[in-house]
N, C-alpha and C positions, 0 to 999 in steps of 0.2 A: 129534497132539500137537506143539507148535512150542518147541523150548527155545532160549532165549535165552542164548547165549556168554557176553555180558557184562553186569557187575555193579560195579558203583563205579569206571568207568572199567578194570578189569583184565580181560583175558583171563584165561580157567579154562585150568588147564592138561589134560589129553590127560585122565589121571586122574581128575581132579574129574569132567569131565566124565563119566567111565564111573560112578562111582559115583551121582552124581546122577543118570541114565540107571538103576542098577539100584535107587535108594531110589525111584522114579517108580514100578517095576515091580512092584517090593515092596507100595509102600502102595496100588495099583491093584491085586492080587489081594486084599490084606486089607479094602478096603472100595471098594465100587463109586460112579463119580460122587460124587467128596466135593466136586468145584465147584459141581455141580450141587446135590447138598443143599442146601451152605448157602447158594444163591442161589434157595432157594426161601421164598416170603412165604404164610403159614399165616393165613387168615382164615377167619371163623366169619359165616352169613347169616344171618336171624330166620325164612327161610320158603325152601321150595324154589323156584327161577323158575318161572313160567309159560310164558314163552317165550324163542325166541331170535329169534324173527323179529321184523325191524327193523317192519313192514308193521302187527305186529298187536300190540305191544309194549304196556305202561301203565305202562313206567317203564324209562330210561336212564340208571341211577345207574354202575354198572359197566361196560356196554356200551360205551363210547370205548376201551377196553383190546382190545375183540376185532373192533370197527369203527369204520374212521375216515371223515372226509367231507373236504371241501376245507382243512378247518382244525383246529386240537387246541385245547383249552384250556388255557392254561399258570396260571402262580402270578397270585394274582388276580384270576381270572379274563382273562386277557388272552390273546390270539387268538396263537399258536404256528402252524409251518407242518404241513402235513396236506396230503393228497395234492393240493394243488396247489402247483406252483411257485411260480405268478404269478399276479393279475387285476386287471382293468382293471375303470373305469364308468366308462357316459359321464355327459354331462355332466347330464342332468338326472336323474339315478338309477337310471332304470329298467331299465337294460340289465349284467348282469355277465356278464362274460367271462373263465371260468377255466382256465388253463393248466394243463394234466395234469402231473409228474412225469415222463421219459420210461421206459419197460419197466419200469412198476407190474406188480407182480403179485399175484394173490389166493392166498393158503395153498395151495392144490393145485398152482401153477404156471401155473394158465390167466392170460393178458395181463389185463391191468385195465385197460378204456378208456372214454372217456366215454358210449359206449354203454350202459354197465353203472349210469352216472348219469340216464339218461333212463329207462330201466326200470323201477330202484327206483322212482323219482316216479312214475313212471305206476301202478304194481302198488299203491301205497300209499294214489293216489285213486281206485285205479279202487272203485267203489260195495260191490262185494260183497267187495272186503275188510274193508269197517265198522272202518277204523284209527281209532281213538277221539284221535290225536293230528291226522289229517286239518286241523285248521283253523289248526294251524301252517303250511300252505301260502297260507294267506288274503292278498291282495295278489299273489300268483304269476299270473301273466296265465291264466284259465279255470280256476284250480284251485278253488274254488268249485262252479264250472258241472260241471267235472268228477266231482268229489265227489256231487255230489247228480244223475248222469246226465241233466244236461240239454245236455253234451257229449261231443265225443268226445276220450279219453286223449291221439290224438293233437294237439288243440289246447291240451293244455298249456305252458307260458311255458319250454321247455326244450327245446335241440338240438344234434345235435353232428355240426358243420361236420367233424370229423375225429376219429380215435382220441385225440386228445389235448387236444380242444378241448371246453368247454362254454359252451354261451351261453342267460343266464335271462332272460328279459325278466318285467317287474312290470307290473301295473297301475299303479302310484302307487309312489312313494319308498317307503323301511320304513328307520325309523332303525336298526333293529340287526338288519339284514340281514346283515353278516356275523359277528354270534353263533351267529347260525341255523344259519350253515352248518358252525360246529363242535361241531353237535348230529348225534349217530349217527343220527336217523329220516332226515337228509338224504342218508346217506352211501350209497354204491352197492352194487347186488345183482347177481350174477352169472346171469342166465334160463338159461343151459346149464345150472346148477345146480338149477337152480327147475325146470326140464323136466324133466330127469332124473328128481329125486326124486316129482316131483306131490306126494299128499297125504302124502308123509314127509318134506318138508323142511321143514325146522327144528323137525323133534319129536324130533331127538336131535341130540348135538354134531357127529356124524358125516356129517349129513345137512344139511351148511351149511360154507360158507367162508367165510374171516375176509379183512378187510385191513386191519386194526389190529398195533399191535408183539404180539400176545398169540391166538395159536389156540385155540379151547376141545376140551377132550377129557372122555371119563367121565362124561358128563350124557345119559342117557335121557327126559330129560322131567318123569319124576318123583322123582328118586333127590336122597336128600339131603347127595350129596357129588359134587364136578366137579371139575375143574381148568383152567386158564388156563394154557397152554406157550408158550415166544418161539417166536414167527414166523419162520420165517427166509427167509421170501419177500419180509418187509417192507421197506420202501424204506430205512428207516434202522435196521435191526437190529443197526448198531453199536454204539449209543447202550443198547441193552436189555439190562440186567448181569441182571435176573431169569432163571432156567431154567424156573421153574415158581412159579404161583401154586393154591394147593389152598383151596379150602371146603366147610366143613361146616356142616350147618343145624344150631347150637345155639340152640335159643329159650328157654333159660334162662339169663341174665347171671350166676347162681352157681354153675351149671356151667362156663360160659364161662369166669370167671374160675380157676376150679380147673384146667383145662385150659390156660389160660396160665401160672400157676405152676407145671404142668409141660413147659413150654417148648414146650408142644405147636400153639398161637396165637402169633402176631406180634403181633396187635391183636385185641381184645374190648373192645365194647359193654358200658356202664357200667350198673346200673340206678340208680335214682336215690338209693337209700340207699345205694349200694355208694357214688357219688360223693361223700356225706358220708363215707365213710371213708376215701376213695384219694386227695385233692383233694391233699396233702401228698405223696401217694408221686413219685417224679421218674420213673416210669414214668406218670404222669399226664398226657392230651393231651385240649385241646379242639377239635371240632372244627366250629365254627356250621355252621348250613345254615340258607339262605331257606327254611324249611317251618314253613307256619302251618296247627296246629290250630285244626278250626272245627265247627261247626252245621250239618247242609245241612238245608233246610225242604223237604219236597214240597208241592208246588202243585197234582199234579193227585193226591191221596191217595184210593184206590179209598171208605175209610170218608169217610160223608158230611160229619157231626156234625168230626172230625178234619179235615178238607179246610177246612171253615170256617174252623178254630182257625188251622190254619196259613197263611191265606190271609187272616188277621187282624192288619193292622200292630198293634196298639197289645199283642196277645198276643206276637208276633214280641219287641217291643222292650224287654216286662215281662219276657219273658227273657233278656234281653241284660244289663239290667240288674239281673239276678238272682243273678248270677255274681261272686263275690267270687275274683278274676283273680289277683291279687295274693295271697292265699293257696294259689291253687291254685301260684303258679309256686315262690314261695318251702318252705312248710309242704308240700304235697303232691308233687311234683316233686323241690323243692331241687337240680336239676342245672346251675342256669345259665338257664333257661329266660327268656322275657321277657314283659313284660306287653305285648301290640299296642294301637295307636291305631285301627285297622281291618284291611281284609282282606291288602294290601299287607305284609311283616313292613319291619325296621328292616335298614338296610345293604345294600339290595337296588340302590337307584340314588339317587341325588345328583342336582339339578338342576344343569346346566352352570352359570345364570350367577350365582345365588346361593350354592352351594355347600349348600344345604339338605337335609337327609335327605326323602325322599316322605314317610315314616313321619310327619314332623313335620307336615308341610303336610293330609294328611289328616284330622287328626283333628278332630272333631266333638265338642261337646258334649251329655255328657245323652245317649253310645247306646254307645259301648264303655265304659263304666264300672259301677261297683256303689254304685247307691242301690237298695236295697231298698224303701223307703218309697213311690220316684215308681214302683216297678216292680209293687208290690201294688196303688198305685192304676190303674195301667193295664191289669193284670189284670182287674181288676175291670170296668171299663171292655168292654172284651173279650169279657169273659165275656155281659156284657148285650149286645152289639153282633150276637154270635151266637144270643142269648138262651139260654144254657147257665149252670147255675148252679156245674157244675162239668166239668172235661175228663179223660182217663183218652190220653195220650199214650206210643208205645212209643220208647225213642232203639235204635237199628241200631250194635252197635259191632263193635268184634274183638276177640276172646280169646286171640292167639295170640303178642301183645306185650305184654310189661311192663308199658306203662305205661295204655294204653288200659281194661282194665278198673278202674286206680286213676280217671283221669280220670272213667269213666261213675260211680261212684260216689261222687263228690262234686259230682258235677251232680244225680243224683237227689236228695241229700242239699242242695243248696243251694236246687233249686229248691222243693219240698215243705214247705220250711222257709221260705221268702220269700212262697210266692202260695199261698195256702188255697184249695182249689180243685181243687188240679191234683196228680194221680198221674203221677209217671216212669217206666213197667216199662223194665226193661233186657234188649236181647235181644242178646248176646253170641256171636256166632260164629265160624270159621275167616275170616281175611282174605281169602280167595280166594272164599268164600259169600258174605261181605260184600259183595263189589264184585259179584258179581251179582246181588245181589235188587235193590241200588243202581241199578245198570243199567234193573233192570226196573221201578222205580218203586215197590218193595215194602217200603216204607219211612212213618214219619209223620217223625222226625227222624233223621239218620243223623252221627254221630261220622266226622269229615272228614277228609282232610289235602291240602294239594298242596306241592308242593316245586317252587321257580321253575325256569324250562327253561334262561334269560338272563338279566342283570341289566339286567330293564330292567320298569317297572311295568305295561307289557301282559302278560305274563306271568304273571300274577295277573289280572287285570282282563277279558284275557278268554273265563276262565270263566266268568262269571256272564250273557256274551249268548244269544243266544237262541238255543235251537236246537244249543250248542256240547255238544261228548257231552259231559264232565263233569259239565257243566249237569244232574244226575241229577232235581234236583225239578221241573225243567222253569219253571224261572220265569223270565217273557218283560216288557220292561216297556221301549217306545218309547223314553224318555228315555232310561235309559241306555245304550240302543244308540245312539242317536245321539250321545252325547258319545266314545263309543268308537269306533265311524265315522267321526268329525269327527277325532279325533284322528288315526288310519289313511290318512284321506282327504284330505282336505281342507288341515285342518294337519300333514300328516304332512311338509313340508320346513322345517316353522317351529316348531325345539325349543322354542320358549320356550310359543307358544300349544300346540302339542301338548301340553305341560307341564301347561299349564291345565286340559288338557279332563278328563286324566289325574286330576287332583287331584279335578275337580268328579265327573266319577264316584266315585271312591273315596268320598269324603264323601257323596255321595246313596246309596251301598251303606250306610254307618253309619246313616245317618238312618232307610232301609227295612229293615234287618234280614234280608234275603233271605236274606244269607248271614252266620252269626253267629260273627266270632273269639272263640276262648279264649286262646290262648299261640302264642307264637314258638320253637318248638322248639331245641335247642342239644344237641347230643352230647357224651358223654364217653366215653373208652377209657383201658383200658393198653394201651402202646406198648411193645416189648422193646428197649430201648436202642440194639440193633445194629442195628432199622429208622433207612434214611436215605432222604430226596429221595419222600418221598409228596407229592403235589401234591392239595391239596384246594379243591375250590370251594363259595363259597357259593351258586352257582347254576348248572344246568346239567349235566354230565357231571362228578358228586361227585368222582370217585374216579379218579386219572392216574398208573397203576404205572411207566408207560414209562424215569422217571430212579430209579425205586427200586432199592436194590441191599443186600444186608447184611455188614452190616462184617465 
């Protein structure tokens, strides 16, 4: 305990001092850690995590708080320092050279060196990890080759000259190569750690080190309560006023909210008619995110008669346009949500030299919109193309959020109502079943979402190539891979035609319906007045505790 002598210029005298010395003593036996209480930030999850491993992960919404990589995401998304110093590139892109911090160290005290940077990369492509985020290394010199074992881990585009040095070499230029790098899948894994534990690392918080401002503790895997504690290994745990961050899985937003009115949450998650009643309250925070609700189509769908259906543009498109958007966002939703132009959402990236939204430039007519009329006659269409006079299709959703069984149910109800013909069952189950029958292809339509990694419209775009795991329906189609390539490739040192290629895919997605938007997601919370300095992004690592602190 450090007491500070002086106060408005005066010295305390002999006195003061003893007595503020015994009210210190005093109010330390009567209540323990009251700094620490109230510098702890009470948040509520909608589902227990899955993992904590960086390697095997399908979503880094929180994670930048418990691991960092060479860079942080600050307000706006704009690139904040993260465990590098310094980096260089040369001159034709391909080569980054990142200076380490000097005596980083990982939550347990072991050194943090760039070795621990070449590790993670390897461990992440090597094959029989099956990291479903894998083709975010695309452009990394062999990671590719790597990924799909047609080399060896160690010909990856990554090495390190010294403890302190990392050096990437690329294939090709990547314009927003370094967002990437202040993404947590990039960031470094400790193998003394990973040896150690074998098959029990990272299946409890115990069994894993941090090098982020925030350690995790009290998470077994499955338990629906963890917490987040400051680091105090971390490079700049000056900076970190939090003591402790706590969650609790509440998947009810009217329990959530009742638990915040009793000061028990910092922040909870709004449902959508709760935001028609709190929109006024000044505890009220928006908080967007690039996450667009969507369609996934299977292409190789085990039922035969269905396989057809979905493998059917002009059925694809009768339902696209079957969708009255505009209602669902406003009437059903009502939290802010937005209507999309395609798969890309609104405010994700600007072109540099017009200053244009993507969202704007994408749009197509006649395929994200709601005519019903062109959409029964395409059905139709459809329907004889397959020669089926009628379809009987199941959508794949989740039941374990808000709002997705409202959405599944006014798609049954829009589509049923618009194309005579066609039966919607709904098969609604836990979000964690969800994403593996997804996985396995067990699906005719499947209730979507992705939330962008970066602000930039590959990030979006390239889901839908070939072969990419997300890619759940498996739908493969030359074209678009090559405008996606050509952008990558080719024009990847010429923003403006990259620009281009970017546009023309998105628009041939609208046209093909492969992948079908509904709405552009938006969050609502109550905030507790004495939350300050939360950093939120619309793309990328959501959630930035590090300058948080309560009043």
């Amino acid at each position: 305990m450090k007491l500070h002598l002086k106060r408005r210029g005066r010295v305390l005298t002999l006195m003061t001092v003893l007595l503020a010395l015994m009210a210190l003593v005093l109010t330390a036996c009567g209540k323990k850690n009251t700094s620490s209480d109230r510098q702890t930030l009470k948040l509520s999850a909608q589902a227990p995590l899955d993992t904590i491993d960086l390697s095997k992960a399908t979503g880094y919404g929180q994670t930048g708080n418990v691991f960092e990589s060479f860079y942080r995401l600050g307000k706006k998304g704009s690139l904040t320092p993260g465990l590098a110093k310094s980096a260089e590139v040369s001159q034709d892109g391909k080569t980054y050279t990142f200076h380490l911090r000097p005596n980083l160290k990982w939550s347990n005290g072991d050194a943090l060196t760039a070795k621990d940077f070449v590790y993670s990369w390897r461990r992440t492509l090597t094959p029989s990890t099956k990291s479903q985020y894998a083709y975010l290394f695309d452009g990394i010199k062999n990671a590719n080759r790597v990924n799909a074992g047609q080399a060896s881990v160690k010909s990856l585009g990554i090495s390190a000259p010294n403890k302190n040095t990392v050096v990437v070499q690329l294939e090709r230029p990547i314009a927003y190569f370094k967002l990437l790098m202040a993404y947590p899948l990039f960031a470094p894994q400790n193998q003394r750690i990973v040896d150690k534990y074998g098959k029990k690392y990272a299946t409890s918080s115990k069994h894993m080190v941090y090098s982020g401002p925030f350690k995790m503790t009290g998470w077994n895997g499955t338990g629906n309560h963890w917490q987040f504690v400051k680091n105090n290994q971390y490079w700049d745990k000056k900076v970190v006023k939090l003591h402790k961050i706590t969650y609790q899985v509440i998947g009810n937003n009217t329990t959530g909210v009742e638990i915040f009115d009793q000061k028990k949450l910092s922040l909870t998650l709004l449902s959508n008619q709760q935001v028609k009643n709190y929109k006024d309250d000044p505890r009220f925070r928006q908080y967007p995110y690039s996450y667009m609700t969507y369609l996934k189509w299977n292409f190789h769908d085990s039922d035969a008669t269905n396989n057809k259906a979905t493998n059917n543009l002009n059925i694809r498109q009768a339902i696209a346009l079957s969708v009255n958007r505009a209602q669902l966002t406003e009437k059903v939703l009502g939290d802010g949500s937005r209507v999309p132009t395609g798969f890309v959402p609104g405010g994700l990236a600007t072109d540099a030299k017009n200053k244009k939204d993507f969202a704007s430039e994408q749009k197509v007519a006649h395929t994200v919109a709601y005519e019903p009329a062109l959409a029964k006659q395409k059905f139709a269409t459809g329907l004889k193309e397959i020669d089926q006079k009628k379809i009987t299709l199941t959508l794949l959703s989740t039941d374990d959020d808000g709002t997705s069984p409202m959405v599944a149910q006014f798609l049954k109800s829009q589509l049923e109502k618009n194309l005579p013909g066609l039966t919607l069952n709904i098969r609604s189950i836990p979000s964690k079943a969800a994403n593996q029958q997804g996985q396995k292809g067990d699906f005719d339509i499947m209730l979507s979402g992705w939330g962008g990694d970066f602000n930039d419209p590959i990030t979006f775009l390239q889901i839908p190539q070939t072969n990419t795991a997300y890619n759940y329906g498996k739908w493969s189609d030359t074209k678009y891979d090559d405008l996606i390539d050509r952008a990558q490739d080719i024009d990847a040192n010429d923003s403006e035609k990259r620009w281009q290629d970017l546009i023309q895919a998105s628009q041939y997605l609208n046209q093909v319906q492969s992948f079908t938007p509904l709405y552009q997601a938006n969050y609502a919370y109550l905030q507790q007045n004495n939350v300050q300095g939360i950093i939120h992004n619309t793309a990328g690592t959501q959630w930035n505790y590090k300058y948080t602190s309560i009043k």
